[in-house]
TORRODREN-69945 format. One record per residue (C-alpha): residue number from 1; residue in three letters; x, y, z. Coordinates in steps of 0.25 Angstrom, whole numbers, m for minus. Example, Ala and Ser with C-alpha at 12.3 -4.5 7.8 and 13.67 -1.06 7.14 Angstrom:
REM TORRODREN-69945
NODE    n  res   east  north     up
NODE    1  ALA     49    m18     31
NODE    2  SER     55     m4     29
END
This chain:
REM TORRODREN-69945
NODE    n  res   east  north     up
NODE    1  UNK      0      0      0
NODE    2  UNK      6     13     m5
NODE    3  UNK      5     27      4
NODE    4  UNK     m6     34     m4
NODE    5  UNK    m16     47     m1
NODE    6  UNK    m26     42     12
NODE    7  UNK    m40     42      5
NODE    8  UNK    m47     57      8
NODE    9  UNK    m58     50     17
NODE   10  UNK    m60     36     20
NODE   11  UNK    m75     32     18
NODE   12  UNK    m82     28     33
NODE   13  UNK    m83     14     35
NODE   14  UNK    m92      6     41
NODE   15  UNK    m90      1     56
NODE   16  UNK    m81     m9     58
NODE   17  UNK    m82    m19     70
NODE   18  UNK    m70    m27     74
NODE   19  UNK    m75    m41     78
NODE   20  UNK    m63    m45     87
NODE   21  UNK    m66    m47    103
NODE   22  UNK    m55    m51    111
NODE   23  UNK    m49    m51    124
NODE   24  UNK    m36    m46    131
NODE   25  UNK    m24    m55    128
NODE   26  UNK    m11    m56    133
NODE   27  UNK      2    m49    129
NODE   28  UNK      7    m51    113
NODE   29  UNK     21    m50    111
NODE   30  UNK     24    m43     98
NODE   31  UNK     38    m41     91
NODE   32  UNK     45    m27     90
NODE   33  UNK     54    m22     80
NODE   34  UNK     60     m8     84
NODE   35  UNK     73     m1     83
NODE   36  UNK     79     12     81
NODE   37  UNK     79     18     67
NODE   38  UNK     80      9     55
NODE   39  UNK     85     m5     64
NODE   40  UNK     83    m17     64
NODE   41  UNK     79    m25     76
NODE   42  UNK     75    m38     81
NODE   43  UNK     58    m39     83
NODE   44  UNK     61    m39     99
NODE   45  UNK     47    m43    109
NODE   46  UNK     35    m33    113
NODE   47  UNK     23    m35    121
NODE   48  UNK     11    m30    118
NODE   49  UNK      2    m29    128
NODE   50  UNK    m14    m29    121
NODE   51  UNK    m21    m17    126
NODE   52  UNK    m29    m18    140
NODE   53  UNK    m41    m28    141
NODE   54  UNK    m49    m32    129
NODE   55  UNK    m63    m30    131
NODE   56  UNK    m69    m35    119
NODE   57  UNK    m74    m29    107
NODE   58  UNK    m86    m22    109
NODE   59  UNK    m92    m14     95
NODE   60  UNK    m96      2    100
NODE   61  UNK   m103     11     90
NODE   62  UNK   m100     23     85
NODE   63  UNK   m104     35     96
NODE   64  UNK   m109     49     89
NODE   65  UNK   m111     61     98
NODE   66  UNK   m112     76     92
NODE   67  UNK   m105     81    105
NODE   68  UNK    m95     74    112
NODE   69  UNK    m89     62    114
NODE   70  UNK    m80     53    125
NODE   71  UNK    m76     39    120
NODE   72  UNK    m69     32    131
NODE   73  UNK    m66     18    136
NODE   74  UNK    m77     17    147
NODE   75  UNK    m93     21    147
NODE   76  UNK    m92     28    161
NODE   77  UNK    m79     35    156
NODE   78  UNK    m85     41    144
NODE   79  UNK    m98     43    152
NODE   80  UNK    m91     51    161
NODE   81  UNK    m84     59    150
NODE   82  UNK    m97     63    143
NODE   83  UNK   m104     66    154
NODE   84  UNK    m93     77    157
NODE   85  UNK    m94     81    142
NODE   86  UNK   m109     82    143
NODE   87  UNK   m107     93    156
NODE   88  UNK   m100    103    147
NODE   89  UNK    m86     95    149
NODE   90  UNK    m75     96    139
NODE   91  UNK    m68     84    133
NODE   92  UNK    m56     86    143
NODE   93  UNK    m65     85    153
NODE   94  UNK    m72     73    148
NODE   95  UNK    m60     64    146
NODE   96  UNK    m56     67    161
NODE   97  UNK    m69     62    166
NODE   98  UNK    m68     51    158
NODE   99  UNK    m54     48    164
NODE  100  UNK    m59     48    176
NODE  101  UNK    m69     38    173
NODE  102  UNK    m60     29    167
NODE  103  UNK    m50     29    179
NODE  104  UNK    m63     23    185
NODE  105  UNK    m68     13    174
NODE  106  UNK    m56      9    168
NODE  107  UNK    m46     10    179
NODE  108  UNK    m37      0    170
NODE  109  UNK    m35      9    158
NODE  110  UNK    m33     23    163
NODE  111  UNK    m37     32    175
NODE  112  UNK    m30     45    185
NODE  113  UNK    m17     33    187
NODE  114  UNK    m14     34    172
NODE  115  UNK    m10     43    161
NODE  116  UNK    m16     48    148
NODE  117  UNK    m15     58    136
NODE  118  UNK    m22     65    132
NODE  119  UNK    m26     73    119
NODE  120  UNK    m36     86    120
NODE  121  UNK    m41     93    107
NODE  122  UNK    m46    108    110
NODE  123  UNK    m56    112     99
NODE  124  UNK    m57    125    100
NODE  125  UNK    m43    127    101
NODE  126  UNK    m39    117     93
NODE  127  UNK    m28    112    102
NODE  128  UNK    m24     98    105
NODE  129  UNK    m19     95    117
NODE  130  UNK    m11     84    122
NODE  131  UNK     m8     78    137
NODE  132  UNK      2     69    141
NODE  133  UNK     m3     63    155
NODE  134  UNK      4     51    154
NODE  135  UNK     11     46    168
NODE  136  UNK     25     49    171
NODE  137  UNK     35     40    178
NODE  138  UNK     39     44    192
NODE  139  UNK     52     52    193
NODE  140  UNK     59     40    200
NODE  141  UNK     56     32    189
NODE  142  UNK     70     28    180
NODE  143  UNK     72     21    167
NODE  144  UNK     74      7    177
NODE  145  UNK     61      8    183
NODE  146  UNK     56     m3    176
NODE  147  UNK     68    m14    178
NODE  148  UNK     72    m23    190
NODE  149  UNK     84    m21    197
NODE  150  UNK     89    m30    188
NODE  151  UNK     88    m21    175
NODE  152  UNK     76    m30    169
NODE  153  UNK     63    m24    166
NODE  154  UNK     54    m29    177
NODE  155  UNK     41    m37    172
NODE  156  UNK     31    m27    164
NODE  157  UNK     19    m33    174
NODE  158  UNK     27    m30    186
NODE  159  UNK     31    m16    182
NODE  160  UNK     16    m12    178
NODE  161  UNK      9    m17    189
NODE  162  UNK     16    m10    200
NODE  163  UNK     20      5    206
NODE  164  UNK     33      6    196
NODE  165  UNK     24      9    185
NODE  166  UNK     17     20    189
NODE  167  UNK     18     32    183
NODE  168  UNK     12     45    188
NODE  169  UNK     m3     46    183
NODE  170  UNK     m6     58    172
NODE  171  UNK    m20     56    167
NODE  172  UNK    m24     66    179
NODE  173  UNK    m14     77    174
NODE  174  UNK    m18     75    161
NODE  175  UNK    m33     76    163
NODE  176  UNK    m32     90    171
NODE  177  UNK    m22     96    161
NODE  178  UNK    m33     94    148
NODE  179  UNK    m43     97    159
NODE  180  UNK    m36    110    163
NODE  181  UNK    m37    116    148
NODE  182  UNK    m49    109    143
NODE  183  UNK    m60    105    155
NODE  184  UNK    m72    112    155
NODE  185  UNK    m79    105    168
NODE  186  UNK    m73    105    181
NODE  187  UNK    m62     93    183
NODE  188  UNK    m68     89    195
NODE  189  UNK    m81     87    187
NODE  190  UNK    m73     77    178
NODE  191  UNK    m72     66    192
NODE  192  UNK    m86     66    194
NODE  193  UNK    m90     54    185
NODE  194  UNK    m79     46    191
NODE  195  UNK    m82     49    205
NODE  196  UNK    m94     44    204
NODE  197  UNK    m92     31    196
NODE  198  UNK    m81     27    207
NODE  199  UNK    m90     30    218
NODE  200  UNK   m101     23    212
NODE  201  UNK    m93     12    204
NODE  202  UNK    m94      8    192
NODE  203  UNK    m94     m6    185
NODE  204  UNK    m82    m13    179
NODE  205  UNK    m84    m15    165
NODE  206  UNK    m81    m28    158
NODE  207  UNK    m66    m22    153
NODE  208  UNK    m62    m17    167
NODE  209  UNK    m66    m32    174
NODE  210  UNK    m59    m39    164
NODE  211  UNK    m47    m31    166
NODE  212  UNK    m47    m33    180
NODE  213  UNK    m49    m49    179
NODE  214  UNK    m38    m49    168
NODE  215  UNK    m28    m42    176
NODE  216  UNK    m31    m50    191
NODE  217  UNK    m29    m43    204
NODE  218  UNK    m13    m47    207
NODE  219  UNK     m7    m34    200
NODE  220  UNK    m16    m24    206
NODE  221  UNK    m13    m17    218
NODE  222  UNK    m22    m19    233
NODE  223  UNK    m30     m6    230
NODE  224  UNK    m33    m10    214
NODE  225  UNK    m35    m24    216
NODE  226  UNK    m45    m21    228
NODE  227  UNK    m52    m12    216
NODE  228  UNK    m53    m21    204
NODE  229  UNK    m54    m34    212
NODE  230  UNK    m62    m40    222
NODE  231  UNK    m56    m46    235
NODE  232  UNK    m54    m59    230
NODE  233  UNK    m46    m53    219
NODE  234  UNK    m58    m55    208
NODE  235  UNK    m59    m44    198
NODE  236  UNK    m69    m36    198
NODE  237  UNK    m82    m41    187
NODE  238  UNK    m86    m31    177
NODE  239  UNK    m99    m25    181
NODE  240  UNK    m93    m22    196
NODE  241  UNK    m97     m9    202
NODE  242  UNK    m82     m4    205
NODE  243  UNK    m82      9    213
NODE  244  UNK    m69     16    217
NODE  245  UNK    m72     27    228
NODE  246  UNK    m57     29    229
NODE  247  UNK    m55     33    216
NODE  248  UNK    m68     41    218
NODE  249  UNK    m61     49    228
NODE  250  UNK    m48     49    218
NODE  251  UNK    m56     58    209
NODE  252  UNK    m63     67    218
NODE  253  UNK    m48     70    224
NODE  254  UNK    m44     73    210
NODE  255  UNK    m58     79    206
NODE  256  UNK    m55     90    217
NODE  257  UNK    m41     94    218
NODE  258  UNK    m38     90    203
NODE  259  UNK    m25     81    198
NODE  260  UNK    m18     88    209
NODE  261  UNK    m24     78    218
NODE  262  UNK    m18     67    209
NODE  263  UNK     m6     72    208
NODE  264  UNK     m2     77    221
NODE  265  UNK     m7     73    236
NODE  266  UNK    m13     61    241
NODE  267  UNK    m16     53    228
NODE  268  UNK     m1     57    222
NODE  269  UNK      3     49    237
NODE  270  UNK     m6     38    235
NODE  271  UNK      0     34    221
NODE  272  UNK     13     37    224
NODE  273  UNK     13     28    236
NODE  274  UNK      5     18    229
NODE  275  UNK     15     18    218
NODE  276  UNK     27     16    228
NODE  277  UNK     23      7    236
NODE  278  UNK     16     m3    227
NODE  279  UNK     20    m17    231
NODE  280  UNK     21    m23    218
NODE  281  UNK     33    m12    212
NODE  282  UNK     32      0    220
NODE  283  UNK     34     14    210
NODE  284  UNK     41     26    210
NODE  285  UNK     30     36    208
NODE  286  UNK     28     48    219
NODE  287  UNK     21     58    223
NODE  288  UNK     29     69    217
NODE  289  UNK     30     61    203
NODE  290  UNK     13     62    203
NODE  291  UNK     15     77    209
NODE  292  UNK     23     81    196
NODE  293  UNK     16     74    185
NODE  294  UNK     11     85    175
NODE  295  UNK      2     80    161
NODE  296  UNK      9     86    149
NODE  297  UNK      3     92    136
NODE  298  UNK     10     87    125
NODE  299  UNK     10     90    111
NODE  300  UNK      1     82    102
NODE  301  UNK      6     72     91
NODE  302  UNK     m1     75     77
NODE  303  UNK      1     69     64
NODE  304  UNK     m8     72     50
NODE  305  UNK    m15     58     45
NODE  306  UNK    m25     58     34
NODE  307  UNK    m29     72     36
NODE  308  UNK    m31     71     50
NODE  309  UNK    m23     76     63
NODE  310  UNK    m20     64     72
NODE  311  UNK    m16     71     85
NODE  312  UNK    m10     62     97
NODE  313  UNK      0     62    109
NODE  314  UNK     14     63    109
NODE  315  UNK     24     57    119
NODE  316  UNK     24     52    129
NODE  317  UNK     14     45    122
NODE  318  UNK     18     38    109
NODE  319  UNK      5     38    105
NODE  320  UNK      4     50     95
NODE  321  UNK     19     47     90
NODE  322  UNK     17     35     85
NODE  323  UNK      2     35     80
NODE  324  UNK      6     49     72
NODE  325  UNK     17     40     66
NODE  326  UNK      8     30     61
NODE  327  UNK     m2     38     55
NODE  328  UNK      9     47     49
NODE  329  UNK     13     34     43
NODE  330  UNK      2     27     37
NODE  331  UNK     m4     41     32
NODE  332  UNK      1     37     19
NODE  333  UNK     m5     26     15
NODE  334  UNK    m20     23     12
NODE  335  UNK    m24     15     24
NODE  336  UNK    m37     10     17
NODE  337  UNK    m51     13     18
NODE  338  UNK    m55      1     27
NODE  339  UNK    m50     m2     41
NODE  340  UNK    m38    m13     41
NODE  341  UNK    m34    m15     28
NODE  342  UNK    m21    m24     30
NODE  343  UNK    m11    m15     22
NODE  344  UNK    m16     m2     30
NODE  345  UNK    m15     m8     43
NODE  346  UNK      0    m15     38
NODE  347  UNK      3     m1     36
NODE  348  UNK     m3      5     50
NODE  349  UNK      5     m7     57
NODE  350  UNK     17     m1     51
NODE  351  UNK     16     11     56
NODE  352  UNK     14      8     68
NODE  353  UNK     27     m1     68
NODE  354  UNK     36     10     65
NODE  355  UNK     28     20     76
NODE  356  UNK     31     10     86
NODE  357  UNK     44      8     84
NODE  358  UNK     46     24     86
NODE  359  UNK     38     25     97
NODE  360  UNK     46     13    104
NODE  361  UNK     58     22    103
NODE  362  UNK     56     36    102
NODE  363  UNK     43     38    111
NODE  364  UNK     46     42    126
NODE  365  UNK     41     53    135
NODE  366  UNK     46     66    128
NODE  367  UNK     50     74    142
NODE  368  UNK     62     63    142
NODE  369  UNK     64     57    128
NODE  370  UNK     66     66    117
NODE  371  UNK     52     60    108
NODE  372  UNK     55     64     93
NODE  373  UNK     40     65     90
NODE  374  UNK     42     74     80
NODE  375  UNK     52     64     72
NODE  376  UNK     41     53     75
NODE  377  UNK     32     59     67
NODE  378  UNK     40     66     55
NODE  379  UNK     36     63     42
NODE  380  UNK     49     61     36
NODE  381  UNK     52     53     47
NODE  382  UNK     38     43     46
NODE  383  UNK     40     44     31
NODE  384  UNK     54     36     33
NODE  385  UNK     45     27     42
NODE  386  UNK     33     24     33
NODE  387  UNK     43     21     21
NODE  388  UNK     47      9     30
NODE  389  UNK     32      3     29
NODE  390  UNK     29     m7     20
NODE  391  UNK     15     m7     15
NODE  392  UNK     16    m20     13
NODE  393  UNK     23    m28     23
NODE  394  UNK     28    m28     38
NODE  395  UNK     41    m23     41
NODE  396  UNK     49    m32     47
NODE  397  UNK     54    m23     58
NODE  398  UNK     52     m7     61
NODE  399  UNK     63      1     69
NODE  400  UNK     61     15     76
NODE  401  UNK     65     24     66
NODE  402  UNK     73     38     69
NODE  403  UNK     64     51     67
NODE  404  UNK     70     65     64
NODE  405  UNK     79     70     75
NODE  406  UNK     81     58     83
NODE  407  UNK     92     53     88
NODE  408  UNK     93     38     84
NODE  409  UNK     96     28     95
NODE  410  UNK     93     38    107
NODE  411  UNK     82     29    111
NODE  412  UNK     81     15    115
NODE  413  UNK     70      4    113
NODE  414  UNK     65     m4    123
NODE  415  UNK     49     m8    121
NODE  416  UNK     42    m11    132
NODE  417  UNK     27    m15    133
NODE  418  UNK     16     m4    135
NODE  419  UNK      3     m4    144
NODE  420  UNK    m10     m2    139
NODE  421  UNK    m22      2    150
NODE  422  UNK    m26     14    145
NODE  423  UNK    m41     20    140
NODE  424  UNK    m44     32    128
NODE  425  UNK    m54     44    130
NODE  426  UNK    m58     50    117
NODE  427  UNK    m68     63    120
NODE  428  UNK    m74     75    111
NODE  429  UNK    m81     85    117
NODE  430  UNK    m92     95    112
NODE  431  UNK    m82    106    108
NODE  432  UNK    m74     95     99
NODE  433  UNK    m64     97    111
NODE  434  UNK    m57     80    111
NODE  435  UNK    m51     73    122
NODE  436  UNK    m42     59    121
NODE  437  UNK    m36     53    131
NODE  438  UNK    m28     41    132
NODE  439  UNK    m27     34    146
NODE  440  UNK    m19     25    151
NODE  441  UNK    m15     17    165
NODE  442  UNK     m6     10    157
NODE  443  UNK     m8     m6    160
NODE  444  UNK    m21     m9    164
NODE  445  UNK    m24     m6    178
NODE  446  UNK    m11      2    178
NODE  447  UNK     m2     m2    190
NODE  448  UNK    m12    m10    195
NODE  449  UNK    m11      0    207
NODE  450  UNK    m24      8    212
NODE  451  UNK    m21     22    220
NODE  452  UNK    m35     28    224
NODE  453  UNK    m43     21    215
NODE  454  UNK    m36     21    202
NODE  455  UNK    m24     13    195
NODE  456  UNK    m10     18    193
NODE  457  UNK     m4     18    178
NODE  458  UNK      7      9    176
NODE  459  UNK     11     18    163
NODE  460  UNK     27     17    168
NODE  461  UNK     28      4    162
NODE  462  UNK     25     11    148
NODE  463  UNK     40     16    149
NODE  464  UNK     50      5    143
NODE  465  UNK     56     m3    155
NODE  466  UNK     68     m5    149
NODE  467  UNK     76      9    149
NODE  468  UNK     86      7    138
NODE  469  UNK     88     m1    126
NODE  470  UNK    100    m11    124
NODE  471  UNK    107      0    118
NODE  472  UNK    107      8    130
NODE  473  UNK     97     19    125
NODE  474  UNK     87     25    132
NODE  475  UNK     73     20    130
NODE  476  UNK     65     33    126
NODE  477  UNK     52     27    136
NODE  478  UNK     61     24    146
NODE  479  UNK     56     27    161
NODE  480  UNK     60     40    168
NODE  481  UNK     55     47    180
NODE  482  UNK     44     57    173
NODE  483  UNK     43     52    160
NODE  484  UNK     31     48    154
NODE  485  UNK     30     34    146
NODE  486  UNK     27     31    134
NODE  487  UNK     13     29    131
NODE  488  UNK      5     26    117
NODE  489  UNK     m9     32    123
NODE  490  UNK    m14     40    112
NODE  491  UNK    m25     49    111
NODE  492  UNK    m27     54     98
NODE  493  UNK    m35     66     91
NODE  494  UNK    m36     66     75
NODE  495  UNK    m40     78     69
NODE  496  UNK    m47     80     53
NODE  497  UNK    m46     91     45
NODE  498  UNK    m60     96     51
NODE  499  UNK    m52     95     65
NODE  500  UNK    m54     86     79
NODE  501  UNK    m58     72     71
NODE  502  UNK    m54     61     83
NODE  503  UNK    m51     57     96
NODE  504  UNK    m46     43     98
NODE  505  UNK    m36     35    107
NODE  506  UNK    m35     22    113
NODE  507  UNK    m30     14    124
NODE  508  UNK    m18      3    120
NODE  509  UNK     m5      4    125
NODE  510  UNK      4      5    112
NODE  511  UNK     m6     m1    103
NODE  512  UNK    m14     12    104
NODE  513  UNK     m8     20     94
NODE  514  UNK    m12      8     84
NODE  515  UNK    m25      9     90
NODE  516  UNK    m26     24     86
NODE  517  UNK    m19     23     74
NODE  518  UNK    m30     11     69
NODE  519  UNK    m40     22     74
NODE  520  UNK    m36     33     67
NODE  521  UNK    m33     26     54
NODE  522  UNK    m47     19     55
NODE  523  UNK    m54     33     57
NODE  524  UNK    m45     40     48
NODE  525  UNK    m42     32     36
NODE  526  UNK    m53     20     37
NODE  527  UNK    m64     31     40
NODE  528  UNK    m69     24     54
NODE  529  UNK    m78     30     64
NODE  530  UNK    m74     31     80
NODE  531  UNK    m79     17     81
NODE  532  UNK    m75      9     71
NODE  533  UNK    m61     15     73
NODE  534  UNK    m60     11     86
NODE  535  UNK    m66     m3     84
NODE  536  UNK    m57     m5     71
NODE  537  UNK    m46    m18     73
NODE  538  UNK    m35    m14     81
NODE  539  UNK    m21    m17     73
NODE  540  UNK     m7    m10     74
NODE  541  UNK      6    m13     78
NODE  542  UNK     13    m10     91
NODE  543  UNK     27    m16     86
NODE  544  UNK     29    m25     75
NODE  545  UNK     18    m33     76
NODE  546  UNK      3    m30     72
NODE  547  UNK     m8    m31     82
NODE  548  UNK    m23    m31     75
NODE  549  UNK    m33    m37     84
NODE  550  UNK    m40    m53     84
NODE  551  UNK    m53    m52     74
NODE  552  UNK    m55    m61     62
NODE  553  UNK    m59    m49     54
NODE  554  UNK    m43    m46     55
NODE  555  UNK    m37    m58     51
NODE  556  UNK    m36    m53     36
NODE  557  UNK    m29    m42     42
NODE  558  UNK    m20    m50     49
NODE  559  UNK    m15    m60     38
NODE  560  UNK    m13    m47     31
NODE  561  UNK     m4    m39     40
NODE  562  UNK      4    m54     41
NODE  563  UNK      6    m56     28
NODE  564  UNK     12    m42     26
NODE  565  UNK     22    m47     38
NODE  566  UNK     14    m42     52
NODE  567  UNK     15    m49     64
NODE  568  UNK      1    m48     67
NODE  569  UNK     m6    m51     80
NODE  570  UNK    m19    m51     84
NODE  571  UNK    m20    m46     98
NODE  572  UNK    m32    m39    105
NODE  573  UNK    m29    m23    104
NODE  574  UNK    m39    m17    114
NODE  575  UNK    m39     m4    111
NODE  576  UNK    m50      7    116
NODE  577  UNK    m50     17    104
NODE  578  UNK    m58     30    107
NODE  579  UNK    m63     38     96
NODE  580  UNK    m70     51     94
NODE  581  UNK    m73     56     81
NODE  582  UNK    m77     71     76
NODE  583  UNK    m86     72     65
NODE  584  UNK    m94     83     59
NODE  585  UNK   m105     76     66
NODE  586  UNK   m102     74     80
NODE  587  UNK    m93     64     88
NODE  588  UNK    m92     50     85
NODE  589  UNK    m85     40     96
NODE  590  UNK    m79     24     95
NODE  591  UNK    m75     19    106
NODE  592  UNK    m66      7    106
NODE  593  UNK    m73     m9    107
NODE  594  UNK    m62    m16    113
NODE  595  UNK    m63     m8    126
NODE  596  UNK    m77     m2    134
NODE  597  UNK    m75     11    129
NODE  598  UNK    m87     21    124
NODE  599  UNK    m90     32    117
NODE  600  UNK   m100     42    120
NODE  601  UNK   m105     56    116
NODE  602  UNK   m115     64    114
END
């Protein structure tokens, strides 16, 4: 397949409903070929962990609304978030409530113990905003904190599930900084939904019990496996009314005094201490690490595709990198007027190797690493790149290669295995102002480790463990006291010509950016509506392989990409794509099957 001119505007297509149903499995070892520049080097082994707990496949329609709209991934969260629209709220203002919820609901994905981005478009300014609240390490963290005394990395299961992999929570600093230039209601308005569902309970839904059974109590700490288990150590059913008054108490505290209260006083103690003390591997974090965090605004990420603006988050996150390279890189080629044709998604899969292989290298926290983002996404340089695709069969192997003004071999490679509890907000208020916002706990259930009635992150073990390469180099996503890790959380706003045209994002781990990428091409070039692109087959590549989800409807697909030289495996790929479209219209609203997730709008 040649590049050629995109088609001027693909021709809507029916709805397309993916019939696989699936259930969690466990970790799929894939190969990696990465190096620096134009080397060669030996495939060496990479976990991938499968997103979080497949729930099934459940088929959602297509929601309309004239207004405003809150996609997210539990009915009581988007409740919650519309209700706050429908008082004269803001869509800042909506996506806090609807956090708030979730820490609730979904304690395993996200909550006030975790990080997030976020992405905020002003209308009427037309100004895009973007917030970095991922956690931060504590400043006694080194680049050893994850070996033994030994010099061996310690077991990934050991690390995660213990204080040494907590980092200081940002979702809170984020929230009030988009809330301090663009809430309308009062922030201690914003609690109120959740005050009153932890005081009055709410039940477990069927995803949240079978998380809880799947994990069994032996990880968790006392206090969290007191709240998710009974005194027999039996998970808790689907259907139980689950209350949590001291979390209720958590968010009137914060409700009052605001972050503040978070960050500083009794709560910073309790966490600190938790952290510390934890009998499992006792943490470095302190009071003064959480008294100093600060969220940061960063500068967005755009790159042109198809006459569209496709506008994500830089580093720390590698989200908006690595996408915008892959876009940048199939925008060439004709991808097809139909979803999943084998030579377009031979040619997606091969972006995405050579995004990957960048982002293993060059990706890092840009307070300490030196990020060329700007090389990343040059179009001499991703011209170079694409030449190395070809259209018609695998490469054998795919190196980093060496963007303008980067110094090759200042960075070393070490891949480690990423976590993947995390949950999307996508929101449109009635002034067109958009709110998305990805989540994240990291693992599910985070450190296992409750503090007044929510879970700790366990986000440091997103930092490599290993602090050098074999050559000695220093690993750009190495740990350091202060420095964010790398994430691949992604919220994502697309612009058209006529202006704000979606708002998407998905949970994952590293296999959201293909899961935006498949969403943005589907509603791009396949002329999908919200729903149809969030239900669409799930394919990408992480590494070398190609991951496309079980379904007999894909098993031409699969021989295809085969016989062009893929390995391909068919894995579940849970994600929980949220979309909102604009249209002269109204709103429209897909929420993803494979999760609980809604959309709702009026």
């Amino acid at each position: 397949m040649e590049p050629v001119a995109p088609p001027a505007k693909p021709a809507m297509l029916a709805r397309m409903t993916p019939a696989s149903r699936y259930f969690l499995s466990g970790l799929l070892a894939l190969p990696l070929a990465l190096g620096i520049a134009a080397s060669e080097s030996a495939p060496r082994a990479y976990a991938f962990e499968p997103p979080e707990g497949a729930s099934g496949f459940t088929p959602k329609p297509l929601v309309k609304a004239k207004r405003q709209m809150v996609v997210a991934s539990h009915a009581l969260a988007a409740e919650a978030g519309l209700a706050i629209l429908q008082k004269g709220g803001s869509a800042a203002d909506a996506g806090i409530a609807t956090q708030i919820v979730l820490t609730l609901v979904e304690p395993q994905s996200s909550g006030i113990g975790g990080g997030a981005y976020i992405l905020y478009w002003d209308e009427g300014a037309k100004k895009l905003l973007s917030i970095d609240g991922r956690e931060t390490a504590p400043e006694a963290a080194t680049p050893e904190l994850f070996l033994d005394e030994t010099g061996n990395k310690l077991p990934r299961e050991t690390a995660m599930a213990s204080g040494l992999s907590v980092g200081v929570p940002g979702v809170l600093a984020g929230l009030k900084l988009v809330h301090d230039k663009y809430g309308k209601l009062p922030w201690a308005e914003l609690f109120q939904p959740a005050i009153a569902l932890a005081r009055e309970g709410f039940p477990i839904s069927p995803r949240l019990a079978a998380m809880i059974a799947e994990e069994g109590p032996d990880s968790f700490t006392a206090e969290a496996r007191a709240y998710f288990f009974d005194a027999g150590g039996r998970p808790l059913p689907s259907g139980y009314r689950l209350k949590n008054p001291l979390l209720a108490e958590t968010f009137e505290t914060i409700a009052r005094d605001g972050p503040d209260a978070f960050y500083r006083g009794a709560i910073a103690r309790d966490i600190a201490n938790t952290v510390r003390n934890d009998p499992r591997k006792p943490g470095r974090l302190t009071a003064e690490d959480l008294a100093r965090y600060r969220a940061i605004e960063r500068e967005p990420v755009c790159v042109p595709y198809r006459l569209h603006r496709v506008c994500g988050m830089g580093p720390s996150s590698s989200g908006g990198v690595a996408a915008g390279q892959v876009l940048t890189l199939i925008e060439p080629y004709d991808l097809g007027a139909a979803p999943l044709g084998a030579s377009p998604a031979h040619l997606v899969v091969e972006a995405e190797r050579l995004a990957f292989a960048d982002r293993a290298l060059y990706l890092a926290d840009p307070d300490f690493v030196s990020v060329p983002v700007a090389g990343l996404l040059d179009p001499d340089y991703l011209a170079g790149r694409r030449a190395l695709i070809d259209p018609t069969r695998a490469l054998e192997h795919v190196a980093a290669g060496v963007p303008p003004n980067t110094k090759q071999g200042a960075f070393g490679l070490v891949r480690s295995p990423e976590g993947k509890g995390t949950s999307h907000i996508s929101i449109v208020d009635g002034k067109r102002d958009a709110f998305a916002m990805t989540t994240s706990i990291e693992q599910a259930f985070g450190a296992r480790t409750m503090v007044r009635g929510f879970l700790l992150n366990n986000q440091l073990t997103d930092f490599s463990f290993v602090p050098s390469d074999e050559e000695g180099r220093p690993v750009a996503n190495r740990v350091e006291g202060g420095k964010r890790p790398r994430s691949s959380m992604a919220p994502t706003i697309v612009f058209g010509p006529d202006g704000l045209r979606y708002v998407l994002g998905s949970p994952g781990g590293p296999a959201i950016i293909p899961f935006n990428v498949k969403t943005i091409v589907g509603l791009i070039d396949w002329g999908l509506d919200a729903a149809e692109a969030s239900a669409l087959t799930n394919f990408g590549s992480i590494e070398n392989a190609v991951l496309l989800e079980p379904g007999a409807a894909w098993d031409g697909l699969a021989a295809s990409l085969s016989a062009m030289g893929h390995e391909v495996r068919r894995v579940p790929l849970t994600s929980g794509e949220h979309v909102v479209t604009v249209t002269p219209e109204g709103l429209e609203g897909g929420a993803d099957p494979r999760r609980e997730g809604v959309a709702l709008g009026e």
